[in-house]
N, C-alpha and C positions, 0 to 999 in steps of 0.2 A: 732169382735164385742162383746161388754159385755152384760149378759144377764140381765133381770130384778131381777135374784138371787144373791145375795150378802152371805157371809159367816162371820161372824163378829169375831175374832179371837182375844183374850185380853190374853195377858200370864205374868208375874211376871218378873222380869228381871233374877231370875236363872232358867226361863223357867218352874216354874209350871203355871197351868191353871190357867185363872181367870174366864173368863166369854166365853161363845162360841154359839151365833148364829146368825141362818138365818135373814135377810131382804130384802126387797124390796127396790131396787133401784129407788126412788121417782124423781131425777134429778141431773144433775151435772150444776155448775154454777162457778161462780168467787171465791167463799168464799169456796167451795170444794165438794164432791157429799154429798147428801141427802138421808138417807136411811129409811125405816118405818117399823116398827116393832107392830104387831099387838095383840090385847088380845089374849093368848090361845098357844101363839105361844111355841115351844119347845125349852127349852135353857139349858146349864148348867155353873151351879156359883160356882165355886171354889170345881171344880170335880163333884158335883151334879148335878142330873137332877132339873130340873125347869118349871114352865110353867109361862111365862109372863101372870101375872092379869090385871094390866092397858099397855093401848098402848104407845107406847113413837117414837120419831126420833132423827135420828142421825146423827149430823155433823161430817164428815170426813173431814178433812181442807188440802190441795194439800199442802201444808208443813207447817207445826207446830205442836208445840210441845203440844196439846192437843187433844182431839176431847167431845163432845158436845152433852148432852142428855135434849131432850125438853119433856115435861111433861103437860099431862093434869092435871086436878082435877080428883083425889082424892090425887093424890099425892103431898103430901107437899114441894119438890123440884120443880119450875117452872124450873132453868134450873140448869144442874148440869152436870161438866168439870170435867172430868180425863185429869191429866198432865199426859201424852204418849209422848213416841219415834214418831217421825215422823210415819205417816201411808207408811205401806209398803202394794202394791198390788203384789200379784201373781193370775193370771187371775178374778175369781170370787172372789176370799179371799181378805180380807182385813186383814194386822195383824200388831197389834198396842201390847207395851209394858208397861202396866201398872206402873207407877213410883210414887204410893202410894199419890201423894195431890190430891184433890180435892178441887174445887172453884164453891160454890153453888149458888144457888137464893131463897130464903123462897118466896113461893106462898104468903103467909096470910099478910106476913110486908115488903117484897121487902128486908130482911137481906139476905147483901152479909157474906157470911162464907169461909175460907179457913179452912180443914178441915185435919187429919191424918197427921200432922208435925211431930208425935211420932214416927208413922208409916216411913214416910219418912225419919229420921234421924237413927229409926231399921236397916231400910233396907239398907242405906248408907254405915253404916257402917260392917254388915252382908255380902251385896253382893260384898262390895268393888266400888260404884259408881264412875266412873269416874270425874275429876273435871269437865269436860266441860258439862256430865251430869248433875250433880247437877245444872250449873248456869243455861243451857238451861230452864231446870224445875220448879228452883226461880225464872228465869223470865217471865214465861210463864204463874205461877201463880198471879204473881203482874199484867203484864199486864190485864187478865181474872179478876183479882177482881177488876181494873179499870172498864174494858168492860163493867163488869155484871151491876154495878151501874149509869153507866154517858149514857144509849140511842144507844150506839155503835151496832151496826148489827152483825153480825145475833139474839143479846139476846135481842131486843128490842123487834118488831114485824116479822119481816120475815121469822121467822121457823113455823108464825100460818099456814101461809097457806099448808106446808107440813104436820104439826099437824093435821088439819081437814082430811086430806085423810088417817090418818087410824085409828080415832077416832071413 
């Protein structure tokens, strides 16, 4: 049985760190588990220590090529997609591989953004991405900036009520 502790585990594709912590396992459902992540909480970003200021949650999606951070106010991303490797569990850990795009949501005007293309074309060509990476990852962003704009779930309302529990 999994516990209520989760391990959140982001690394670069030639395996440096990116992001690394705890959350609380909020629920698992059809769209993939839910994890919450609270103020105060201990994390580190790209080798450094950190302390999350605002609360946020996390979609982990049972296969896809993304996973999914929901956003109160004050933060100006309502929601905001890392294109990752499929999530890989080992017991409590989750570990996902950072593949440089991001597909956003502006709080204040509802602008979708697909973001770090420079970054991702760096890295492409740096790490040697394989083709079938690449495509997985262009389409995982076209799809997600579809999503984010036309009502689609989970980015419409259905992450509120996971939001509320560790706001």
């Amino acid at each position: 049985m999994s516990s209520d502790n989760v391990r959140v585990v982001y690394r670069k594709y030639d395996g440096s760190a990116h992001r690394d912590y705890p959350a609380r396992r909020l629920a698992e459902d059809d769209l993939g588990v839910w994890l919450g992540v609270t103020r105060g909480t201990q994390s580190v970003y790209h080798g450094r220590p950190s302390v999350e200021k605002i609360p946020f949650v996390v979609l982990v999606p049972h296969d896809a090529w993304w996973s999914g951070m929901f956003n109160p106010p004050p933060r100006t991303s309502e929601v905001y997609c890392d294109i990752t490797t499929p999530a890989r569990w080992r017991g409590d850990t989750v570990h996902l591989i950072d593949l440089d795009l991001d597909v956003v949501r502006r709080r204040a005007t509802g602008t979708i953004e697909l973001r770090d293309e420079d970054e991702f074309a760096d890295h492409r060509a740096r790490f040697g991405y394989p083709e079938d990476l690449v495509a997985n990852a262009e389409a995982a962003a076209k799809l997600l900036f579809q999503a984010l704009g036309d009502g689609t779930e989970p980015f419409a309302t259905a992450y509120r009520k996971w939001l509320a529990l560790v706001v």
